[in-house]
One Martini backbone bead per residue (centre of mass of N, CA, C, O) as a GRO file, in nm:
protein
  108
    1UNK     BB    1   3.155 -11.055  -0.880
    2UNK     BB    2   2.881 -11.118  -1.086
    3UNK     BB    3   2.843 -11.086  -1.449
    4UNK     BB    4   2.602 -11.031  -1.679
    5UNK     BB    5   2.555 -11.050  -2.027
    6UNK     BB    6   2.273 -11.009  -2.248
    7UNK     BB    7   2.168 -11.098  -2.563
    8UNK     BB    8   1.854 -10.895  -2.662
    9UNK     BB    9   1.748 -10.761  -2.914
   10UNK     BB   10   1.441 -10.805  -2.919
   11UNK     BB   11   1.389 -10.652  -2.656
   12UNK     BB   12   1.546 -10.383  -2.733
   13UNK     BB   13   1.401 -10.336  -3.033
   14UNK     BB   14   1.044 -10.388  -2.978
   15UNK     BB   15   1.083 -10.130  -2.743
   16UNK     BB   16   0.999  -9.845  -2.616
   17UNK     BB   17   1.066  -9.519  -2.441
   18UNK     BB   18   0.876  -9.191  -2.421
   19UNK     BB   19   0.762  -8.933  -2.600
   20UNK     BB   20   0.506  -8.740  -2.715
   21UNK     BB   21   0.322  -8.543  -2.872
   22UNK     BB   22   0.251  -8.346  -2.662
   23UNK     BB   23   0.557  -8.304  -2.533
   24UNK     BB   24   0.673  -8.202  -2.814
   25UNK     BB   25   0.516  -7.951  -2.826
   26UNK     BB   26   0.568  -7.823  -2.593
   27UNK     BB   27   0.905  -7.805  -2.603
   28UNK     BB   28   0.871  -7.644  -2.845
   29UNK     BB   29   0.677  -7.403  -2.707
   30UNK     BB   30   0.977  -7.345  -2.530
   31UNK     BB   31   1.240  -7.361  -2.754
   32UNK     BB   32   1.418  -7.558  -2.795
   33UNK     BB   33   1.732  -7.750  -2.939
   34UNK     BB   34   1.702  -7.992  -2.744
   35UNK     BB   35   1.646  -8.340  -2.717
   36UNK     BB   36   1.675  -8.657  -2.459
   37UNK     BB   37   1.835  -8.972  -2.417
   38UNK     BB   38   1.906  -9.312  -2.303
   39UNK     BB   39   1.779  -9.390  -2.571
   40UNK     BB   40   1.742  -9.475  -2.930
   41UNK     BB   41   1.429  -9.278  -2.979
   42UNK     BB   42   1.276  -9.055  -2.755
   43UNK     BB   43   1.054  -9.266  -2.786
   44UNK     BB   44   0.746  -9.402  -2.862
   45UNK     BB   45   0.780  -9.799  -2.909
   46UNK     BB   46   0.531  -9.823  -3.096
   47UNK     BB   47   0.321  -9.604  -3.165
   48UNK     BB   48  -0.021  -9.581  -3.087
   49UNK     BB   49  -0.101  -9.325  -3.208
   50UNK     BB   50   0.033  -9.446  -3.516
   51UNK     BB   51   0.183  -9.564  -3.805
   52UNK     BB   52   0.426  -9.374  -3.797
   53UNK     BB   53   0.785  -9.358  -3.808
   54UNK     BB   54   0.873  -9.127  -3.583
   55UNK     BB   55   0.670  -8.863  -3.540
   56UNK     BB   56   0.810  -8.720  -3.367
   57UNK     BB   57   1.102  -8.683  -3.492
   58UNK     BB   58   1.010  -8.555  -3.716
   59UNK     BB   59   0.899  -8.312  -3.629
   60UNK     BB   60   1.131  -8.188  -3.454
   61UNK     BB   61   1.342  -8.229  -3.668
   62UNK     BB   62   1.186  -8.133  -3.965
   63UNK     BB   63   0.981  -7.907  -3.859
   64UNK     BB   64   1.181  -7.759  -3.608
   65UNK     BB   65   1.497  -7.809  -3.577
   66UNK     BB   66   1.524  -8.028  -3.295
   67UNK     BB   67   1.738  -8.190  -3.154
   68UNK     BB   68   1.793  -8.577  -3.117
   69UNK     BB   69   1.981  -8.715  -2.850
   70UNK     BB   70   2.095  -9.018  -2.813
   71UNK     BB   71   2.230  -9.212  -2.602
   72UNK     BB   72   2.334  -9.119  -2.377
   73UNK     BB   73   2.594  -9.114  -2.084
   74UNK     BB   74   2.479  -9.021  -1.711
   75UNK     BB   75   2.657  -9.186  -1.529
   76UNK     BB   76   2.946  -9.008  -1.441
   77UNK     BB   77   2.721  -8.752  -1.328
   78UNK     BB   78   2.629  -8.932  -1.124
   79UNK     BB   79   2.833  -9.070  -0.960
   80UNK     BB   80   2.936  -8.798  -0.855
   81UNK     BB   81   2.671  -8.572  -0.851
   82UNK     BB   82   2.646  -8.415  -1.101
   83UNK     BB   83   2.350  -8.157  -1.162
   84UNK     BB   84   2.578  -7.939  -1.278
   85UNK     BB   85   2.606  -7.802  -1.620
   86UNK     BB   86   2.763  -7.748  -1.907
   87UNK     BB   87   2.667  -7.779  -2.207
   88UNK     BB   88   2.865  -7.934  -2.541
   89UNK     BB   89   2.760  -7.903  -2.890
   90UNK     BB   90   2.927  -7.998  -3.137
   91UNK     BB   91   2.933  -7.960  -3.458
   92UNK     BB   92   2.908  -8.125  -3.744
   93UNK     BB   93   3.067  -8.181  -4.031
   94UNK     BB   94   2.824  -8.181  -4.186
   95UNK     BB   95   2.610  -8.204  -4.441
   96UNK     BB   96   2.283  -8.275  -4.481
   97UNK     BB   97   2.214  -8.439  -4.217
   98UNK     BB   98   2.025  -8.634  -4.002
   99UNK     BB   99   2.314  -8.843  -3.901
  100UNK     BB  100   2.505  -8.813  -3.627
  101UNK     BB  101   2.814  -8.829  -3.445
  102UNK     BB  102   2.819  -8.701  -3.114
  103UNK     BB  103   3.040  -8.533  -2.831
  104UNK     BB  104   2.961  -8.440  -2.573
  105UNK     BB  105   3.010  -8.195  -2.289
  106UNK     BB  106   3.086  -8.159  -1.931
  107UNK     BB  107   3.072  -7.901  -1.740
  108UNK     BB  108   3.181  -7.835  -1.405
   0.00000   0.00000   0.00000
C-alpha cells in the first residue's frame, strides 16, 4: 500500500465548507447546545454573504451561547459502525476564555 502525503496549506486554509446564517438560526431556534463538524471553521469561508469574518462562530458563540466544536474525529465511531452513542463534553477548565481544546467522549 502507498500512502502519500501532501501538505498544502493553501489549499486547506483558503476556503472551507460549512452553515450558513440560515441554518445557524434555525439551530439555535431548536435550542442545540453546540453544533460543528470534522472542519476547522463549521462554517462557510469565506463567507459570502459577509465582510465580517465568521459571522456564524459570533452569531452561535457570543450572541446564542452555543459551543462549536471543530475538527471532530468521527472516523473510529465509523469504522465500528456505531450510529448511536452518549456524547460526553467535559467542562473546559478555563475561565472566561472562548477557545480551548476539550476532549469528547462517544460512550456507546
Amino acid at each position: 500500500m502507498l500512502i502519500l502525503k501532501i501538505k498544502d496549506n493553501k489549499q486547506f486554509l483558503e476556503t472551507e465548507p460549512g452553515i450558513g446564517m440560515d441554518a445557524a438560526k434555525w439551530l439555535a431556534d431548536q435550542g442545540i447546545v453546540a453544533f460543528g463538524g470534522d472542519t476547522w471553521a463549521s462554517e462557510v469561508y469565506p463567507n459570502p454573504k459577509s465582510k465580517e469574518e465568521f459571522p456564524i462562530n459570533q452569531y452561535m458563540l457570543a450572541k446564542k451561547g452555543i459551543y462549536n466544536l471543530e475538527l471532530i474525529d468521527t472516523r473510529p465511531l465509523v469504522k465500528q459502525k456505531v450510529w448511536e452513542f452518549l456524547f460526553v463534553l467535559g467542562q473546559p477548565l478555563y475561565v472566561g476564555s472562548t477557545q480551548v481544546n476539550v476532549n469528547p467522549v462517544a460512550i456507546y
